[in-house]
N, C-alpha and C positions, 0 to 999 in steps of 0.2 A: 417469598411470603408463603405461608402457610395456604393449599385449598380454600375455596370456600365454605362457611359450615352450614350454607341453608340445612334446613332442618331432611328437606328429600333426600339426602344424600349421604350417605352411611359414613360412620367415624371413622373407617380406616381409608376413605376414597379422601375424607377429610384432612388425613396425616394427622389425629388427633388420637390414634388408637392404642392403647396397651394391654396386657396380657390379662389387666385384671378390670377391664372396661366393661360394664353393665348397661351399656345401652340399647338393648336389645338387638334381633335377629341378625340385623344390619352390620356387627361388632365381631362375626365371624374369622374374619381377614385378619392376621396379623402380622402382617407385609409389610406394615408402616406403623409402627410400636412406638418409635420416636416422639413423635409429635407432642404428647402432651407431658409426655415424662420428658423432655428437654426442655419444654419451658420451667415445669416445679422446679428442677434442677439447675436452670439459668437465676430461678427466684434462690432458689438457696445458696448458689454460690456468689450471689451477685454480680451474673456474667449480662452489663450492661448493654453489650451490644446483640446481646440474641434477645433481651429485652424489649429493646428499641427495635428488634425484625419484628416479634410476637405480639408487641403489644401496639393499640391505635393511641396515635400522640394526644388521645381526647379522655386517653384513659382517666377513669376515678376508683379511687380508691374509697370504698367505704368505711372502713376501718385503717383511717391512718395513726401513727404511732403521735404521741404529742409533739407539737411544733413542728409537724411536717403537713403540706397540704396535700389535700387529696387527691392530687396529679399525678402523673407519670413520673413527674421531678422527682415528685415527694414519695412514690412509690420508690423510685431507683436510689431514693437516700434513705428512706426506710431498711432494704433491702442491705445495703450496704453498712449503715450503720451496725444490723445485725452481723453480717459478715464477721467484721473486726471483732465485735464483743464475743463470738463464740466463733474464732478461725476453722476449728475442726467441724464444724456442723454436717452431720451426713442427715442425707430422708430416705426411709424406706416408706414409699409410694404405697399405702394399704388396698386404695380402690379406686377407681376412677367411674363416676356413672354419667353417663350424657341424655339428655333431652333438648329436642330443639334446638334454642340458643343458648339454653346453659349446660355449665358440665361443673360437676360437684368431683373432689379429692378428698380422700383421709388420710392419713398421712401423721407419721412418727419421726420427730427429728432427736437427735443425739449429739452432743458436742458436749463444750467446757469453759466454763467462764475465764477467759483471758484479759477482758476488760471489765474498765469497772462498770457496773451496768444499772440503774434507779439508785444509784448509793450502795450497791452494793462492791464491796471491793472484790477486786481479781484476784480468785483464789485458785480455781484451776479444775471447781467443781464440776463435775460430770452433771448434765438432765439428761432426760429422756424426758418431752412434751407431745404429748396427741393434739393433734386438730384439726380441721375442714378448712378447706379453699370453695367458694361458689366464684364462678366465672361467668358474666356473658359474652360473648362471642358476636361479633358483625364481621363480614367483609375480611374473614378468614386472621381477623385478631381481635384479642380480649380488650373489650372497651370494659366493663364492671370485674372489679375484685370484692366479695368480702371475706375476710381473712376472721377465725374461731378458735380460738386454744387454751389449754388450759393453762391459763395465768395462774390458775394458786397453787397447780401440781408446781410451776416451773419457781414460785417464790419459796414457797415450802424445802424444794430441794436446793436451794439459794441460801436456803436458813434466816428469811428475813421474812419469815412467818413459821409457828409451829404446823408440826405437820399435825 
């Protein structure tokens, strides 16, 4: 299990820390870079068992996708559902900023429509979507997700709205 993340205690002592972390003074160390860029990365490839290390079984998702609840279940079928629809999905990590118990990401994903996805059919298209993770954090795992991107960049490049 991940450190604790009381707020006294600096983000790399946390194992929360990467190169592009803004959480002030404390964010010096980068000893242990892992931390949080392996969970985004466990979210994007839908590596449910480092999920289930990372995340508290109490987790809520604030932003679940339709007909998924806002649990852990429903976060790790979320996750997965994306997976399959865009297999090649990479993130390049833009920022990662911490305070207390939360830690904010921005974040750039890239892959290709492999599945069909809102009615749209598998065509093979390329995105590129920008968007923000808020996290909070207890007891050295994320109990809150909410999840921000931009849906009309990603229908627009979909062709199931004009751009």
């Amino acid at each position: 299990m991940i450190p604790s993340l009381s707020a006294a205690v600096g983000c790399a002592a946390r194992g929360w820390h990467t190169d592009r972390c803004r959480g002030g003074p404390e964010c010096r160390d980068t000893g242990q870079r892992w931390g949080f860029t392996r969970f985004e990365h466990a979210f994007r490839a839908a590596d449910q068992a480092t999920i289930d290390e990372l995340c508290d079984p109490g987790l809520v998702d604030h932003n679940p996708a339709p007909d998924h609840e806002p649990t852990l279940a429903g976060f790790k079928q979320k996750v997965a559902g994306f997976k399959a629809i865009f297999p090649d999905l990479q993130e390049d990590l833009q920022d990662i900023i911490a305070s207390g118990d939360t830690v904010a990401t921005r974040w750039v994903v890239t892959g290709s429509l492999q599945q069909e996805f809102m009615g749209i059919p598998a065509s093979g298209q390329p995105i590129r979507v920008e968007g923000m993770n808020f996290y909070r954090l207890a007891g050295g795992r994320v109990t809150d997700l909410w999840t921000q991107f931009d849906g009309v960049a990603l229908m627009q490049q979909l062709g199931a709205i004009p751009a």
